[in-house]
C-alpha positions in Angstrom: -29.3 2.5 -54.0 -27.4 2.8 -50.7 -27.8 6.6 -49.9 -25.0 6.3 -47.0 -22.6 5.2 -49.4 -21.6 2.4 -48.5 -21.4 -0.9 -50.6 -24.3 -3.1 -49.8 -23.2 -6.0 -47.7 -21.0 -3.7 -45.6 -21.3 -1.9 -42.1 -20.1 1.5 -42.1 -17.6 2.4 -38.6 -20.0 5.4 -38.3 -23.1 3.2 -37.8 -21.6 1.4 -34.7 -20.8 -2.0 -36.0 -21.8 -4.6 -33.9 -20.0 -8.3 -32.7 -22.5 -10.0 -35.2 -21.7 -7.6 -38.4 -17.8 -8.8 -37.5 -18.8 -12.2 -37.3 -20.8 -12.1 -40.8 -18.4 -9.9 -42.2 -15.5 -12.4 -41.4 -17.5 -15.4 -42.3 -17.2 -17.0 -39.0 -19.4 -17.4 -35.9 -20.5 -14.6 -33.3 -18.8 -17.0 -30.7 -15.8 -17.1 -32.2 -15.1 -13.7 -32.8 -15.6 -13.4 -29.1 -13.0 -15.9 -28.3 -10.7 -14.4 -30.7 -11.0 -10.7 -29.4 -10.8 -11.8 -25.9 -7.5 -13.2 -26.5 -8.3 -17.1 -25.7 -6.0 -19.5 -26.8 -8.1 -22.0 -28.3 -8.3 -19.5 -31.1 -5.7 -20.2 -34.2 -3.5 -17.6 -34.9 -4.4 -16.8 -38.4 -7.7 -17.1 -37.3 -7.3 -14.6 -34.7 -5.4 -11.8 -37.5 -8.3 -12.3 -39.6 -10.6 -11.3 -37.4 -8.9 -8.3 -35.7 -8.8 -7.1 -39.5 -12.4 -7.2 -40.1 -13.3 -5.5 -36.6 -10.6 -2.9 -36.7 -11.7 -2.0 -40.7 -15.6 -2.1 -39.2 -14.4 0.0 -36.7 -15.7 -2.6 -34.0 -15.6 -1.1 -30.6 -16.2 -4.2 -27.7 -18.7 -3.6 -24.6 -16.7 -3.5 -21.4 -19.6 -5.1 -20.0 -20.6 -7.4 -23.0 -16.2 -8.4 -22.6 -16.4 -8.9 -18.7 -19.7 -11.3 -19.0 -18.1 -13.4 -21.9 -14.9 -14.3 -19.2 -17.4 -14.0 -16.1 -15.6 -11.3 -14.8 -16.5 -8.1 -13.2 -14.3 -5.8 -13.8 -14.0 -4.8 -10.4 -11.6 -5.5 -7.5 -11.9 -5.3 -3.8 -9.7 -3.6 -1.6 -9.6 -4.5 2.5 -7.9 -2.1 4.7 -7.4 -1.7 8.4 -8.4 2.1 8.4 -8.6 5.0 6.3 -7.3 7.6 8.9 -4.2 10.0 7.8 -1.7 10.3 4.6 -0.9 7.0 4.8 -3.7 5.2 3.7 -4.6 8.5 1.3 -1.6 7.5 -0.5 -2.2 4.1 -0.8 -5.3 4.5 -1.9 -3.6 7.1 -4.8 -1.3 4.5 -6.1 -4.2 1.9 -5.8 -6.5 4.2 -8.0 -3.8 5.2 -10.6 -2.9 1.6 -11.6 -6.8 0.4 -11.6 -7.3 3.2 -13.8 -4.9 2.1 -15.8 -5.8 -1.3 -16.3 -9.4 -0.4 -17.1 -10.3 -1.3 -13.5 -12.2 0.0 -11.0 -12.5 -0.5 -7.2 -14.7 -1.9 -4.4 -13.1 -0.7 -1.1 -14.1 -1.7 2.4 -12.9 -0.8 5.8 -12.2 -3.4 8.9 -11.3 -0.7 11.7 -9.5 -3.3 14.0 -12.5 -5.5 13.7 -12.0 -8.8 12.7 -15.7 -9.8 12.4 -16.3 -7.0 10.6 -13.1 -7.9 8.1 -15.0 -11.4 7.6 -18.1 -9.3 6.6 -16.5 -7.3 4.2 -14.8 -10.1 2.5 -18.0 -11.8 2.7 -19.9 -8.9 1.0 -17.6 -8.8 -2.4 -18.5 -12.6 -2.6 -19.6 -12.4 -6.4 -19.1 -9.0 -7.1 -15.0 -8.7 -7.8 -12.2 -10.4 -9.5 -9.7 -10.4 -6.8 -9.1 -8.9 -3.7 -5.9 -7.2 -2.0 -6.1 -7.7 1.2 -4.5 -5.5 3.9 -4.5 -6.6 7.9 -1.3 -6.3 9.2 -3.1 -6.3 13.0 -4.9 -9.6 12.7 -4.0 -13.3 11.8 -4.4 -13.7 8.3 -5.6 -17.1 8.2 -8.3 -16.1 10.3 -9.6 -13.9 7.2 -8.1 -16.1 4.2 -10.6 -18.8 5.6 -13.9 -16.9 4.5 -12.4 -16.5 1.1 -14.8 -17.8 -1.6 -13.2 -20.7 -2.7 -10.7 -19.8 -5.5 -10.9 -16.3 -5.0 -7.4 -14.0 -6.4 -5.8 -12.3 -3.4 -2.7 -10.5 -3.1 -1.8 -10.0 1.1 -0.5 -6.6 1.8 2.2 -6.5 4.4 0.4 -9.5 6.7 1.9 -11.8 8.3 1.0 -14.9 6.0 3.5 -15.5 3.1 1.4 -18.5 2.0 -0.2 -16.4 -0.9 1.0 -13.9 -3.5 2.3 -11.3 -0.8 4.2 -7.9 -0.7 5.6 -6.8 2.5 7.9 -4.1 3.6 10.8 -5.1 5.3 10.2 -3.4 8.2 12.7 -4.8 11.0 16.0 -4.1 8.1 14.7 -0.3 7.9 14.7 -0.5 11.6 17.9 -1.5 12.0 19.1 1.0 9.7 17.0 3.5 11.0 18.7 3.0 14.5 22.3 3.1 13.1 21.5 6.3 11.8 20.8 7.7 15.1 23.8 6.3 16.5 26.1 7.6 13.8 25.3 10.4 14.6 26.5 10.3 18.0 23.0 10.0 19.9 23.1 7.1 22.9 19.9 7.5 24.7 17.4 6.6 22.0 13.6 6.0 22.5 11.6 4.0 20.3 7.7 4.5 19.6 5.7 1.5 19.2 3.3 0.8 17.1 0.1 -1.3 18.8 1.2 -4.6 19.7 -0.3 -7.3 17.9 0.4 -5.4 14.4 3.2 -6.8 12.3 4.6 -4.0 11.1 4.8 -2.5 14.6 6.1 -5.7 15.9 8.8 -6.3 13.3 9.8 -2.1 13.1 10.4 -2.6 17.4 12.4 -5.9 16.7 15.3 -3.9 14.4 15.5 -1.6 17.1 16.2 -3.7 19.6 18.6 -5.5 17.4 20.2 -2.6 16.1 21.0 -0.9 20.0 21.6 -4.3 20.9 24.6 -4.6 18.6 25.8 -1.4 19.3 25.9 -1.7 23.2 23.1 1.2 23.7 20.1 0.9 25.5 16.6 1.1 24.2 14.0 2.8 25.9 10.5 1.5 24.4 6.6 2.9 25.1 4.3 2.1 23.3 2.0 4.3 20.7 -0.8 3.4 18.4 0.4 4.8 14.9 -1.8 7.9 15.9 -0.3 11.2 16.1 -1.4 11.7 20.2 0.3 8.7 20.7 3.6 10.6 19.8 2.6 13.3 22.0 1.9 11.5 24.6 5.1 9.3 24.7 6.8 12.5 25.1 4.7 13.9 27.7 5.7 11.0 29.6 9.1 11.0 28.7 9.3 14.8 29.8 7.3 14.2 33.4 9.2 11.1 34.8 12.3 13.2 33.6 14.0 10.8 31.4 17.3 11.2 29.6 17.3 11.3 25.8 18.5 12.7 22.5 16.6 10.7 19.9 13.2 9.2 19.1 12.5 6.7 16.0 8.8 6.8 16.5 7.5 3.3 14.0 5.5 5.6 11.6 5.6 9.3 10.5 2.4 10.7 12.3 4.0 9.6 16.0 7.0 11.5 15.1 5.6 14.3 14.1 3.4 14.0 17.4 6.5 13.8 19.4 8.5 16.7 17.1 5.1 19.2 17.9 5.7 18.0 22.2 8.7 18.7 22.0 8.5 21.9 20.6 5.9 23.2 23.1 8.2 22.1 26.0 11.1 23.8 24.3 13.5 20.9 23.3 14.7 21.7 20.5 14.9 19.4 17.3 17.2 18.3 16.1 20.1 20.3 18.6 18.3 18.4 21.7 16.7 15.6 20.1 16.4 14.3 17.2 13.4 12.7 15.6 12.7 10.0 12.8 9.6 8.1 11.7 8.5 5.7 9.6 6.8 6.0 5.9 7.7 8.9 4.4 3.6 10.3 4.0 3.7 13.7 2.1 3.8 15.9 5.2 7.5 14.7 6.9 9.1 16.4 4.2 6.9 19.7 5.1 7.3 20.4 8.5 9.9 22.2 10.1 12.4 20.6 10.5 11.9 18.2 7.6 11.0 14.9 9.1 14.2 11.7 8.5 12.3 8.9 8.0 12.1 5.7 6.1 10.5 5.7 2.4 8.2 2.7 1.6 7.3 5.0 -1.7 3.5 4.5 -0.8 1.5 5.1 -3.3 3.9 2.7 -5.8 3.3 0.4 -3.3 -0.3 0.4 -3.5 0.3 0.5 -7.1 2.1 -2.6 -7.2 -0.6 -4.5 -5.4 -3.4 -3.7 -7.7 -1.1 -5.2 -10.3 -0.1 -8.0 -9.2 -3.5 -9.0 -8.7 -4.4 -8.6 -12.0 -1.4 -10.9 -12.6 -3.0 -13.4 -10.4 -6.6 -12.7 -11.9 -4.9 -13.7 -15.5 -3.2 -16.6 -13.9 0.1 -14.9 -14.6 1.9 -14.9 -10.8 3.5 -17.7 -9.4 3.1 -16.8 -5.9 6.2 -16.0 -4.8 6.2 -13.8 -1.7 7.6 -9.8 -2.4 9.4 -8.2 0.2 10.4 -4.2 -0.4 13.4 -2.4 1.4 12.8 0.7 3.2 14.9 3.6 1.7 16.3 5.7 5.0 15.9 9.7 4.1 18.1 11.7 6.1 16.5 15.0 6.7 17.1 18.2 9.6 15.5 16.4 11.9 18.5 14.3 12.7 21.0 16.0 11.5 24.1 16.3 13.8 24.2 17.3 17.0 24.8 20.8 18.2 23.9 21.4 22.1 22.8 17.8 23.4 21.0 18.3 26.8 19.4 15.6 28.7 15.3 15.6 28.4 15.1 16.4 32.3 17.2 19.2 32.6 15.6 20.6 29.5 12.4 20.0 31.6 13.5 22.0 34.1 14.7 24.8 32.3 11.6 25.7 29.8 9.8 25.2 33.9 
C-alpha cells in the first residue's frame, strides 16, 4: 500500500521531486532533461514540451546552483567603478541592483579610486568567479584595462572612451552645448564653466560643448577647473569672487560642483538665480531639493545603470551585436536659471556683501 497516496511509480510535488524522478518519469536521460530545461538548442522541440510537462506535473523545481554548473556559469557579475563617493554612483548602483535582481543575478562590485594598477587587480580578482563584467573608467585608457581581461570574458564599457566593445555612453559634449544655449537664452554673457579632472572623458567631452556652444554664439568662456567634488565648486567660486571676476552664470560639469558653487555663492551674498545662475550636470536626487532647484542635465541614472547590467546579460547569452549605445542628456530647466531679474557683476557684488 502507498500510505502517501500516491500511485506507485510516481513522485508526489510535495516530496521535492528531483532532476532524476523527471528524467525516469519522462523516460529519457538525466542529461537530457538538463539540456532541455536549460533551453539548449540541440534539444527537439517536442522533446523539449514533453519534458517541461513531466517536471511542471512533478512539480520539479531546478537548483540555481545545480543550473549555473550545468552552463559553467556563476551567476554572478562584476561591476568596476572609478569611486563610490556621492548620489551619483548611489544611484547607479540602484539601477545596477534592481535589474540584477531581476534577472536572478547578483553582483561582485569592486572599486579602482583613480588607480589604474589597482583597476587591473580588481579585474584580475573576478577572473573565474563572474559571467561578465561592466566596466566603468571614464578617467583611464580603456585598453589599458581591456588587456587583463580573461580571454573571452563579456564586458559591457560604461561611458569610456573605447567604442571597440558593447558600450553605453552619454553624450556628454551635445548636453553641453545645449546646456550652454540655455544660459544664453536667457540672456546671461559672462558664463563660467567648471571642469571636471582633466584626463576624464566625460569631463573632457562636457568642457568641449561649452566651448563650442559660446564659440558659436560669440561669448566668451571662462574655464577652471574642479574635480567632480563638491569643494571643487566652492572653491571655483572663491576664486572667481577674490580675483573679482565678472559673471552671471556657471554650468559646473556635474551636479555636486554646482551645488558647491550655489552654497559659495550664497555665503558671499550673490544671489541665485537674480545674480547668477547655476546648472550642473546629472540630475542626482538632491538638484531637485535644494533651494533653488538645481537646472541640470538628466542622464536618468539609475536606468542607466540598469541598462548596463542588461545588456551584459545580452552579451553573456550571446544576444548583442556590439553596437556601441550613446544616450542624450535631457536639459531640466529649474529656478536656478530661471530668467534674470537684477544681474550684477561678481565683483561689485563682492564689494557690496564686504
Amino acid at each position: 500500500m502507498n500510505v502517501t497516496g500516491t500511485p506507485a511509480g510516481k513522485t508526489s510535488a510535495a516530496a521535492n521531486a528531483t532532476i532524476r524522478d523527471v528524467a525516469r518519469e519522462a523516460g529519457v536521460s538525466v542529461a537530457s532533461v538538463s539540456r532541455a530545461l536549460n533551453g539548449l538548442g540541440t534539444v527537439r522541440p517536442e522533446m523539449r514540451r514533453h519534458v517541461e510537462e513531466v517536471a511542471a506535473r512533478l512539480g520539479y523545481v531546478p537548483h540555481a546552483g545545480a543550473r549555473n554548473l550545468s552552463l559553467a556559469r556563476s551567476g554572478a557579475i562584476g561591476v568596476v567603478l572609478p569611486d563610490l563617493h556621492g548620489e551619483f554612483y548611489s544611484e547607479l548602483l540602484r539601477g545596477m541592483d534592481g535589474e540584477a535582481r531581476v534577472r536572478g543575478l547578483h553582483l561582485m562590485l569592486m572599486v579602482m579610486h583613480d588607480e589604474a594598477t589597482r583597476g587591473v587587480a580588481a579585474l584580475q580578482s573576478m577572473r573565474g568567479r563572474v559571467d561578465g563584467l561592466v566596466l566603468m573608467a571614464p578617467h583611464l585608457p580603456a585598453d589599458e584595462l581591456l588587456r587583463h581581461l580573461p580571454a573571452g570574458m563579456p564586458v559591457v564599457l560604461l561611458n569610456c572612451a573605447d567604442d571597440a566593445r558593447a558600450s553605453l555612453r552619454i553624450d556628454n559634449a551635445a548636453g553641453a552645448e545645449a546646456m550652454v544655449d540655455h544660459l544664453i537664452a536667457s540672456g546671461r554673457r559672462a558664463i563660467v564653466h567648471i571642469s571636471g579632472p582633466a584626463g576624464n572623458v566625460d569631463a573632457d567631452e562636457r568642457l568641449r560643448g561649452a566651448q563650442t556652444a559660446c564659440a558659436r554664439a560669440g561669448v566668451d568662456l571662462c574655464v577652471l577647473h574642479g574635480d567632480f567634488d563638491q569643494g571643487s565648486g566652492s572653491r571655483a567660486v572663491a576664486t572667481l569672487l577674490a580675483e573679482e571676476t565678472a559673471f552671471d552664470a556657471i554650468f559646473a560639469a556635474n551636479d555636486m560642483m554646482a551645488i558647491g558653487a550655489m552654497m559659495a555663492l550664497r555665503e558671499a551674498g550673490v544671489s541665485v538665480p537674480e545674480h547668477v545662475a547655476i546648472a550642473g550636470f546629472d540630475d542626482i536626487p538632491l538638484a531637485r531639493l535644494i533651494s533653488p532647484a538645481l537646472t541640470t542635465l538628466s542622464i536618468e541614472i539609475a536606468d542607466f545603470g540598469g541598462s548596463a547590467v542588461a545588456r551584459l546579460a545580452q552579451v553573456i547569452a550571446g544576444e548583442d551585436d556590439g553596437t556601441p549605445e550613446r544616450r542624450a542628456p535631457v536639459l531640466v530647466a529649474r529656478q536656478s536659471t530661471s530668467s534674470i531679474i537684477n544681474t550684477i557683476p561678481a565683483d561689485r557684488a563682492h564689494r557690496e556683501e564686504a
